[in-house]
C-alpha positions in Angstrom: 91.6 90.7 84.4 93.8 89.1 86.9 93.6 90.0 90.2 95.7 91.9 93.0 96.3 88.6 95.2 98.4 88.1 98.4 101.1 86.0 96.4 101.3 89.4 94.3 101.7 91.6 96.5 104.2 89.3 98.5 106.4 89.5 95.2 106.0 93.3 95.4 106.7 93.0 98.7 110.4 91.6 97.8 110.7 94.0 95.2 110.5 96.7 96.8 113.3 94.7 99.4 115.7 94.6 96.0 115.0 97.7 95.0 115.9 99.3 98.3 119.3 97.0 98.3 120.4 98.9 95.1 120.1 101.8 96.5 117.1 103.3 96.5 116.3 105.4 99.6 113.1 107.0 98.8 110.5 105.3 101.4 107.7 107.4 99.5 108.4 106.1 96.0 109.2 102.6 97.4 105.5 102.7 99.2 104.0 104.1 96.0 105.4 101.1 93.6 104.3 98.4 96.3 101.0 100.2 95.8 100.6 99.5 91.5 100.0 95.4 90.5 103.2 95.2 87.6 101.9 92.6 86.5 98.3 94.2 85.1 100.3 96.0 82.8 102.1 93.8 81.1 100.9 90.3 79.0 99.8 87.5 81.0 102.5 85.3 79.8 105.2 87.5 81.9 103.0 87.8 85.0 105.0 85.1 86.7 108.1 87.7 86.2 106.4 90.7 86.7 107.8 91.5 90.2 111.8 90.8 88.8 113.9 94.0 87.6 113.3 93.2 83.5 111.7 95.4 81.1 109.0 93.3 78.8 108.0 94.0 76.0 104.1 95.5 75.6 102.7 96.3 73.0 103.5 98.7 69.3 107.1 97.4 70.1 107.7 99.1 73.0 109.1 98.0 76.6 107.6 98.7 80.0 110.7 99.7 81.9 113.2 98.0 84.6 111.3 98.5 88.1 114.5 100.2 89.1 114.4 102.6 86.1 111.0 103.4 87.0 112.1 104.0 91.1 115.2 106.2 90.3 113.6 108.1 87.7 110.7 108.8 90.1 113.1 109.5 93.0 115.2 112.1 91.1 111.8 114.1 90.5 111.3 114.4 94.3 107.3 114.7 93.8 105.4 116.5 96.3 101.8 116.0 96.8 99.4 118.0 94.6 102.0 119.1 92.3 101.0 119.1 88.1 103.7 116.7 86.5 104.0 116.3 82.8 104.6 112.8 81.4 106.3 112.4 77.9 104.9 108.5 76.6 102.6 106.9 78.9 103.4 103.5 77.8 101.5 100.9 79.5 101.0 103.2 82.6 103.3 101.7 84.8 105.0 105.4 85.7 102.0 106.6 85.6 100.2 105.1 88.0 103.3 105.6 90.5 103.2 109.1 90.2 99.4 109.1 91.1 99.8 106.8 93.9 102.7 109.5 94.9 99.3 112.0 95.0 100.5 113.7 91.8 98.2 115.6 89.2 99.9 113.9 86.9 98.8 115.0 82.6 100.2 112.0 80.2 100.8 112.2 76.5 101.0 108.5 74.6 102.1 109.0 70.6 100.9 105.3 70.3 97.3 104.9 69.5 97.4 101.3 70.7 99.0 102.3 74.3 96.9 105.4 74.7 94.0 103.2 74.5 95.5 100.0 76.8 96.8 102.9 79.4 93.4 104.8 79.5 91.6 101.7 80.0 93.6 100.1 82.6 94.8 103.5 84.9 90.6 103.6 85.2 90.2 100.2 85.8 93.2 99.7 88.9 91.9 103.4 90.3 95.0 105.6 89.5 93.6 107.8 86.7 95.4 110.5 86.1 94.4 114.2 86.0 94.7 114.7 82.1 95.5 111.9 79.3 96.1 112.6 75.8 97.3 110.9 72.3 99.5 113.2 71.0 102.9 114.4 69.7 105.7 114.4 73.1 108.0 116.5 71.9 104.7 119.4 71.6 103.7 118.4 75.7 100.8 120.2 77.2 100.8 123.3 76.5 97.4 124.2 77.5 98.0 122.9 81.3 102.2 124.3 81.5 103.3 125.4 83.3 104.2 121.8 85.3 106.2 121.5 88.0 108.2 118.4 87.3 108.0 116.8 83.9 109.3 113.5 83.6 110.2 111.5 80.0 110.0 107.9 79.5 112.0 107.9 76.1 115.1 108.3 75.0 115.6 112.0 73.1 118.7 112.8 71.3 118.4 116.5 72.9 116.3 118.4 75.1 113.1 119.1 73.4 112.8 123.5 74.0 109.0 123.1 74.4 109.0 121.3 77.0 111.9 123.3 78.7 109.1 126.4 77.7 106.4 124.4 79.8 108.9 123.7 83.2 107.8 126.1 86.1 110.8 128.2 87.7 112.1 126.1 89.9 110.8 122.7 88.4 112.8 119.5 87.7 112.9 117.9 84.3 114.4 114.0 84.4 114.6 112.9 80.9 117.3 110.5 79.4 119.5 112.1 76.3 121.2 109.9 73.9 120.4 107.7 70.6 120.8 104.1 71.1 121.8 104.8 74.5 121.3 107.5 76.7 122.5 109.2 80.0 120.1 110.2 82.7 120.0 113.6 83.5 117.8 116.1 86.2 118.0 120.1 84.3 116.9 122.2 87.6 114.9 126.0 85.7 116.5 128.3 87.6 114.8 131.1 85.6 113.5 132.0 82.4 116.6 131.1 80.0 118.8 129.7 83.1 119.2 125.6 83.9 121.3 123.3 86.1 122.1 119.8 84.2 123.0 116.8 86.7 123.9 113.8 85.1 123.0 110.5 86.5 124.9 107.4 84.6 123.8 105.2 81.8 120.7 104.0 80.8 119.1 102.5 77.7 115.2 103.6 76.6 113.1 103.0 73.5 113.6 106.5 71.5 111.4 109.3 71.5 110.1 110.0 68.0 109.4 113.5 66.3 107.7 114.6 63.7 106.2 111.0 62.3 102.4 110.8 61.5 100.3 110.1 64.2 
């Protein structure tokens, strides 16, 4: 495995400078990201790149998103230490491991077998394991650990899946992005039992979340 190395983390370094340019404000997310080497989660041939705000591909065809995606995703959660966040597709790992290094107890679900097994392995490996990892259907979450106090979805859904909105504490903040080939960001805000807020946050493009497909 490659290692962590001051030319690294000086590329971190200036995207976490871009990323702030664009507008994000969060100084807690932005330490968080210059925290988790990019580049071990993505092929080797990209590391060069890694620290740029591109998506690349990783492996079962999906994409490890824009550094920026990641950031304002993980800014409109507004994560507090300690609490239990839900993550719909683990990917490579890459959110993952910002929400840890955010001091999250963070519980993952990866429908790829090939990305459960290439997160797992690397989350231990860089220290930033989260608090539960499972292969497993998104749209069905956690039950068993709900309710969570943020859950946060890397995939694009055509609607809001009701299980998950079942496994949001009162007063917890699902981001997800809605949409088929493209999607719009939005925060829904459980205001109680069978009441939400929707904010909607622009345009955004994600790989899509699949349902009811073999495992």
């Amino acid at each position: 495995m490659a290692l962590d190395t001051l030319k690294h983390k000086g590329k971190r370094n200036k995207l976490i400078q871009l990323l702030r340019s664009k507008g994000i404000g969060d100084e807690m997310v932005l330490e968080a990201m210059n925290q988790v080497p990019r580049h071990l989660f993505i092929d080797s041939i990209f590391e060069d790149l890694a620290y740029e705000d591109k998506a690349f591909p990783i492996l079962s065809g999906q994409t490890i998103s824009h550094p920026y995606t990641v950031a304002f995703q993980t800014q409109l959660l507004h994560v507090q230490r300690g609490e239990k966040i839900l993550e719909i597709g683990t990917g490579s790992g890459y959110q993952t491991a910002v929400l840890v290094a955010l001091g999250a107890q963070v519980f993952t679900i990866e429908r790829q077998k090939e990305l459960f097994e290439f997160s797992k392995k690397i989350l231990k490996k860089i220290h930033f394991p989260p608090k539960y990892q499972t292969f497993g259907d998104g749209y069905q979450g956690i039950s068993s650990f709900a309710p969570f106090d943020k859950i946060i979805v890397t995939a694009g859904a055509p609607n809001v899946p009701k299980m998950l909105l079942q496994q949001l504490a009162i007063g917890g903040i699902m981001v997800i992005p809605i949409g088929d080939e493209a999607q719009k960001m939005y925060t829904i805000l459980k205001l109680d039992i069978n009441t939400f807020e929707t904010m909607e946050f622009g345009d955004y493009q994600f790989v899509p979340m699949l349902e009811n497909k073999e495992l």
